[in-house]
N, CA, C and O of each residue as an XYZ file, in Angstrom:
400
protein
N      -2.008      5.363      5.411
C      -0.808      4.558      5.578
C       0.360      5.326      4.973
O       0.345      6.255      4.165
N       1.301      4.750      5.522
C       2.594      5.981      5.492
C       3.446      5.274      4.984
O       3.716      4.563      5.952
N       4.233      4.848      3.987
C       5.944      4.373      3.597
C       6.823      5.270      3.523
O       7.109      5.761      4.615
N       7.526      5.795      2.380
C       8.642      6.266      2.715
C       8.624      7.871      2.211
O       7.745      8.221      1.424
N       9.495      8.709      2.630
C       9.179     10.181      1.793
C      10.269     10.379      0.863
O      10.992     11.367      0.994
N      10.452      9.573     -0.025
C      11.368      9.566     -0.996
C      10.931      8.855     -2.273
O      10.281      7.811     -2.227
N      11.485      9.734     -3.991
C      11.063      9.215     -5.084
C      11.482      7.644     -5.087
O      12.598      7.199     -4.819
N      10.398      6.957     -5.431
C      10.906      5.366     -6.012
C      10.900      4.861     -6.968
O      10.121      5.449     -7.719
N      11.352      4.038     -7.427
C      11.279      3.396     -8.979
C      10.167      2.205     -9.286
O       9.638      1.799    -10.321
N      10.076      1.874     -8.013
C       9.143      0.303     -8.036
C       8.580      0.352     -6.474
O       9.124      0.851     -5.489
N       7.103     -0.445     -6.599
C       7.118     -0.959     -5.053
C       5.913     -1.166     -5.135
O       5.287     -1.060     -6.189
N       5.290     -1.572     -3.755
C       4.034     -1.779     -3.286
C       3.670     -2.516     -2.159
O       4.609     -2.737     -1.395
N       2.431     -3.023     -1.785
C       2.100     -2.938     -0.729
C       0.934     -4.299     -0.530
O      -0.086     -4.473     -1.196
N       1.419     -5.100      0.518
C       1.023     -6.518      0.476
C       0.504     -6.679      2.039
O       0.979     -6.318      3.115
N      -0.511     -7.283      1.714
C      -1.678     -7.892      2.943
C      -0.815     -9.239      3.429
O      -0.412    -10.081      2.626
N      -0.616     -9.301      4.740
C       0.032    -10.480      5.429
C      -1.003    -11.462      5.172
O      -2.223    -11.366      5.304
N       0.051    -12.868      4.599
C      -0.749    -14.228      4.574
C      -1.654    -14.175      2.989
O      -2.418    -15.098      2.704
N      -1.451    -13.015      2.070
C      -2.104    -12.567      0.866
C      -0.236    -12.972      0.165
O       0.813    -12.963      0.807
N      -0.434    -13.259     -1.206
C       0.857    -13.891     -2.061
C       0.746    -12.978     -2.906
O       1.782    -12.426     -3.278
N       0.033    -12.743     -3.209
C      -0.272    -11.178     -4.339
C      -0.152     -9.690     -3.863
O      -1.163     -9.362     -3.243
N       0.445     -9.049     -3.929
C       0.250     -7.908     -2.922
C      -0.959     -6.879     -3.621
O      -1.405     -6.841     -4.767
N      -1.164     -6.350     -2.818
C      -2.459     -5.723     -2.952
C      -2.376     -4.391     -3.644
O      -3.383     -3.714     -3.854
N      -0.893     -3.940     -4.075
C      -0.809     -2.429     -5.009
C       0.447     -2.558     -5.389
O       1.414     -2.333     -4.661
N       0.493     -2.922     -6.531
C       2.292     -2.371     -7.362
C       2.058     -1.302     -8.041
O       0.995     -1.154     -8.643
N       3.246     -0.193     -8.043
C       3.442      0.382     -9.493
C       4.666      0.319     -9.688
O       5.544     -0.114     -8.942
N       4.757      0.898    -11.032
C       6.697      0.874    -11.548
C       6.404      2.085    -12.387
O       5.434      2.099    -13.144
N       7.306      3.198    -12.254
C       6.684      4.375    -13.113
C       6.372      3.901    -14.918
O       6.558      2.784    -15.401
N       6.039      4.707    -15.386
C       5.559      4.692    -16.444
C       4.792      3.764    -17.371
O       4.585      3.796    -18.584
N       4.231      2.440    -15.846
C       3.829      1.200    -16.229
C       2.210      1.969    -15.223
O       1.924      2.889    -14.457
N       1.468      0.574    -16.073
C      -0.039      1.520    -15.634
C      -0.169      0.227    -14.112
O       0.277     -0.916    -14.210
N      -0.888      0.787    -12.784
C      -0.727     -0.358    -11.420
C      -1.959     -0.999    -11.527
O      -3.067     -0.794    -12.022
N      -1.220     -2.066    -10.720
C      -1.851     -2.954    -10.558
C      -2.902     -3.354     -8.806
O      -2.258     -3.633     -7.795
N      -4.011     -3.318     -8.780
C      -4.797     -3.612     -7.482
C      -4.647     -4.860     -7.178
O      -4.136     -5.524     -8.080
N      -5.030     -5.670     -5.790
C      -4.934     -7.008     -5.792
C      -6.357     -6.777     -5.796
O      -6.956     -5.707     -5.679
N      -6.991     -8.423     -6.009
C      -8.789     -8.951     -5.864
C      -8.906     -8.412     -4.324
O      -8.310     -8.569     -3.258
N     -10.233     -7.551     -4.928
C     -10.385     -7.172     -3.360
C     -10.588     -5.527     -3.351
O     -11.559     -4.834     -3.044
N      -9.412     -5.237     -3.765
C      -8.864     -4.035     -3.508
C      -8.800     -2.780     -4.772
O      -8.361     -1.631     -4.735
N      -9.535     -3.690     -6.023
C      -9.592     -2.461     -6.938
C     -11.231     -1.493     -6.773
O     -12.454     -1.599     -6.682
N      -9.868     -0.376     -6.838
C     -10.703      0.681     -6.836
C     -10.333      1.555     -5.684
O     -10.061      2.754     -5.749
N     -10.356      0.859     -4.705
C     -10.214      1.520     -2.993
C      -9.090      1.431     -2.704
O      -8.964      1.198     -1.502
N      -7.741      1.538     -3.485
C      -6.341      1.859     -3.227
C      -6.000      1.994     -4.357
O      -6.265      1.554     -5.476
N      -5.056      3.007     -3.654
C      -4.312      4.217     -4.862
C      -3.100      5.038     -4.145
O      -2.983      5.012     -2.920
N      -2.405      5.604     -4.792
C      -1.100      6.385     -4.205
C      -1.557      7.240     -4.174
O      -2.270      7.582     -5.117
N      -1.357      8.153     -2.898
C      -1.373      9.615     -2.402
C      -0.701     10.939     -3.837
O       0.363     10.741     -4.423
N      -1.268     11.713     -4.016
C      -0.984     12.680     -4.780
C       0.611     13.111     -4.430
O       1.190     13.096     -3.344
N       1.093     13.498     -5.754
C       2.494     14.188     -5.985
C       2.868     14.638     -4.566
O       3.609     14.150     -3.713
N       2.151     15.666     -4.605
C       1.999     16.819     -3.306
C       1.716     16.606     -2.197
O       1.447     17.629     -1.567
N       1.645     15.556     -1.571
C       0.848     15.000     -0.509
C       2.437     15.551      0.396
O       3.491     15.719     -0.218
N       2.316     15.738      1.727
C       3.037     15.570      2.531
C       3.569     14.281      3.283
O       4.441     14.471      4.130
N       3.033     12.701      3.006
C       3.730     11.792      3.359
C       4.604     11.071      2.580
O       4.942     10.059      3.193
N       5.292     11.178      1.123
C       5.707     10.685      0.763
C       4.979      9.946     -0.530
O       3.829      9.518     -0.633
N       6.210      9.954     -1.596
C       5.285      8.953     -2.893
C       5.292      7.713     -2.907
O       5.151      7.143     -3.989
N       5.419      7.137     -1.984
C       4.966      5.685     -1.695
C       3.861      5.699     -0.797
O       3.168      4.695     -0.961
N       3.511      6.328     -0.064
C       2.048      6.075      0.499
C       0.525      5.842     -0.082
O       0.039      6.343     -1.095
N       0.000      5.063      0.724
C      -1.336      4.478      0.006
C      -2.360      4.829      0.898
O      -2.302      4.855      2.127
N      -3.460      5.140      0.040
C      -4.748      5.828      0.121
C      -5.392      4.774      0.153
O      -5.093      4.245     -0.917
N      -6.124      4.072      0.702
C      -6.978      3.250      1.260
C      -8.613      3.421      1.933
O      -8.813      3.752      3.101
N      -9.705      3.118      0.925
C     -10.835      3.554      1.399
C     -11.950      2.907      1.185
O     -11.835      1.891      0.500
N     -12.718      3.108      1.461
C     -14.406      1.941      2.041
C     -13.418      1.124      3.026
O     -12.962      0.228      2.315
N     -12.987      1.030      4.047
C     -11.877      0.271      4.380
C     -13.469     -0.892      4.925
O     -14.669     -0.619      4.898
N     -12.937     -1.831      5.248
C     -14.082     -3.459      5.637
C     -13.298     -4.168      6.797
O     -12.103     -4.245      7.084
N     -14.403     -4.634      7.321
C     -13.519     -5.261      8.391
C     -12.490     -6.502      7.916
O     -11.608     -6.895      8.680
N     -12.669     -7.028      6.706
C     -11.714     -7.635      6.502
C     -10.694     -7.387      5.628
O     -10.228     -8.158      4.788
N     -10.276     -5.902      5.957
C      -9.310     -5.314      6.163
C      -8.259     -5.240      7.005
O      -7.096     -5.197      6.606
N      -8.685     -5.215      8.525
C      -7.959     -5.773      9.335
C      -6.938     -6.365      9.127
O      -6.988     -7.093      8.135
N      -5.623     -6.347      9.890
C      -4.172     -6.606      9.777
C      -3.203     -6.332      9.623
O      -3.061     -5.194     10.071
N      -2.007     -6.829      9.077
C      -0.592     -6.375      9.150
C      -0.580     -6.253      7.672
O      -1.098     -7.105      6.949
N       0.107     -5.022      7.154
C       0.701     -4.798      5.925
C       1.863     -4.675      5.517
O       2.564     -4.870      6.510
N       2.541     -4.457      4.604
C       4.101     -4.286      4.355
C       3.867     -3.539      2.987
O       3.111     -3.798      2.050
N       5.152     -2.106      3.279
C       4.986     -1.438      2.339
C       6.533     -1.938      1.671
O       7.522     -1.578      2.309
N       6.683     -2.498      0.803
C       8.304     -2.582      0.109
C       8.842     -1.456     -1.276
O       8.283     -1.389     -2.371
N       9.787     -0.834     -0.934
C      10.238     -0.141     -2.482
C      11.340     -0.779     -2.617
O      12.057     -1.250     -1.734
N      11.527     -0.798     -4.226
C      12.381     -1.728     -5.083
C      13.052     -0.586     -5.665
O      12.317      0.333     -6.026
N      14.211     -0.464     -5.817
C      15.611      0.569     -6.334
C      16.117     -0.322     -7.430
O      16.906     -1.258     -7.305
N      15.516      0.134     -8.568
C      15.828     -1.081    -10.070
C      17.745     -0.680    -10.181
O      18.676     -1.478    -10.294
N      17.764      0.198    -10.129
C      19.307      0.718    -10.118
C      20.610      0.538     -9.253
O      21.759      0.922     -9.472
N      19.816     -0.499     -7.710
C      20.693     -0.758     -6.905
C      20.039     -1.796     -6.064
O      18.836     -1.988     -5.889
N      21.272     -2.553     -5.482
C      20.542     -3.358     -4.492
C      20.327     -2.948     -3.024
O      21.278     -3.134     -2.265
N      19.208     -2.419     -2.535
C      18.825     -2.035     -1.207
C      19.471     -2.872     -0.122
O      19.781     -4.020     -0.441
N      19.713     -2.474      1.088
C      19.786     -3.822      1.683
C      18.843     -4.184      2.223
O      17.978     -3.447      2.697
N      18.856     -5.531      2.243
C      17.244     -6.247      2.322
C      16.703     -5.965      3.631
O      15.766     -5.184      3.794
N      17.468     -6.797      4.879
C      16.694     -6.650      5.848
C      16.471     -4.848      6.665
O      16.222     -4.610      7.847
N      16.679     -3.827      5.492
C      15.976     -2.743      6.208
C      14.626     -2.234      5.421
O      13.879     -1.293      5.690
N      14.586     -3.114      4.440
C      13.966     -2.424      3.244
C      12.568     -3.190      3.857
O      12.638     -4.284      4.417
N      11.147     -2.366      3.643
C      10.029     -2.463      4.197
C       9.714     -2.759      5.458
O      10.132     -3.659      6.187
N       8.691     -1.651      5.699
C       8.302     -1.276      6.457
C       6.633     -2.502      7.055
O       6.139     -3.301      6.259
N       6.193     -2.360      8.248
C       5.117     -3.099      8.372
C       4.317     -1.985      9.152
O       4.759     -1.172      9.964
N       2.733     -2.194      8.594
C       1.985     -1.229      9.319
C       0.472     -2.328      9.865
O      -0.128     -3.155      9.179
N       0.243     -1.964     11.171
C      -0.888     -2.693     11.168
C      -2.371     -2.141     11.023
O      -2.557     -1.102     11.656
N      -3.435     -2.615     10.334
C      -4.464     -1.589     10.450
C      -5.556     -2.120     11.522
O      -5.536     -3.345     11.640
N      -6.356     -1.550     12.200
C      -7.165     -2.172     13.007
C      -8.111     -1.408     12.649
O      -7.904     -0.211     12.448
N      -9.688     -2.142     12.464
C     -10.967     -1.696     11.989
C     -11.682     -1.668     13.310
O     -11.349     -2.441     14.209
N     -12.512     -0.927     13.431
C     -13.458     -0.804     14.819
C     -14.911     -0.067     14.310
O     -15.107      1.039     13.805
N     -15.784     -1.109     14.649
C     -17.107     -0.687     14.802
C     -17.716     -1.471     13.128
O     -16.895     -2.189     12.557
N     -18.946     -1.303     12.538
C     -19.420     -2.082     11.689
C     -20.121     -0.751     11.215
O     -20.385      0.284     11.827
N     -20.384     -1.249      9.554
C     -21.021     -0.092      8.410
C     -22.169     -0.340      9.219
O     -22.372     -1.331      9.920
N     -23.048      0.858      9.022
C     -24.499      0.690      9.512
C     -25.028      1.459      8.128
O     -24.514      2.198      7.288
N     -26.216      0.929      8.340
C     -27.231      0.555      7.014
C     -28.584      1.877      7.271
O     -29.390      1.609      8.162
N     -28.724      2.810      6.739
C     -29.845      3.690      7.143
C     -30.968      3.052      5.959
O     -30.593      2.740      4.829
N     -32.214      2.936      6.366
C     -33.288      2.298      5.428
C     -34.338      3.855      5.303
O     -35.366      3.854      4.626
């Protein structure tokens, strides 16, 4: 998943129809996962080529499935709202299979 390619001060990233979003950070504050989701989301490395707001997302589950919203927060200014976040949808296909 992709947000923006620019440093941010605040933000994160919320599951549609979820009230908690599912990843904040704020620099120098330690982040926060939503239920569900700790462990298997995290921000893309410094260096990454999409940007330091993008999220790394993995064991993904089918109830994963859906619409997301990535929002960054500019503590230093007011963004204007209706451009600020982005929506991404994810679609899961096919089921874990189990080797015995």
């Amino acid at each position: 998943m992709v947000c923006a390619p620019f440093v941010v001060a605040a933000g994160g990233w919320s599951a549609q129809g979820q009230e908690i979003p599912i990843y904040i950070w704020y620099d120098s504050y330690p982040t926060h996962s939503g239920e569900g989701y700790e462990g298997r989301v995290s921000r893309v490395s410094a260096n990454s080529p999409y940007g330091l707001a993008s999220l790394n997302l993995t064991n993904i589950r089918e109830s994963d499935q859906g619409w997301y919203e990535c929002k960054v927060v500019f503590l230093n200014r007011s963004p204007n709202q209706h451009k600020n976040g982005t929506w991404f949808h994810l679609d899961v296909h096919g089921k874990r299979t189990c080797l015995t």
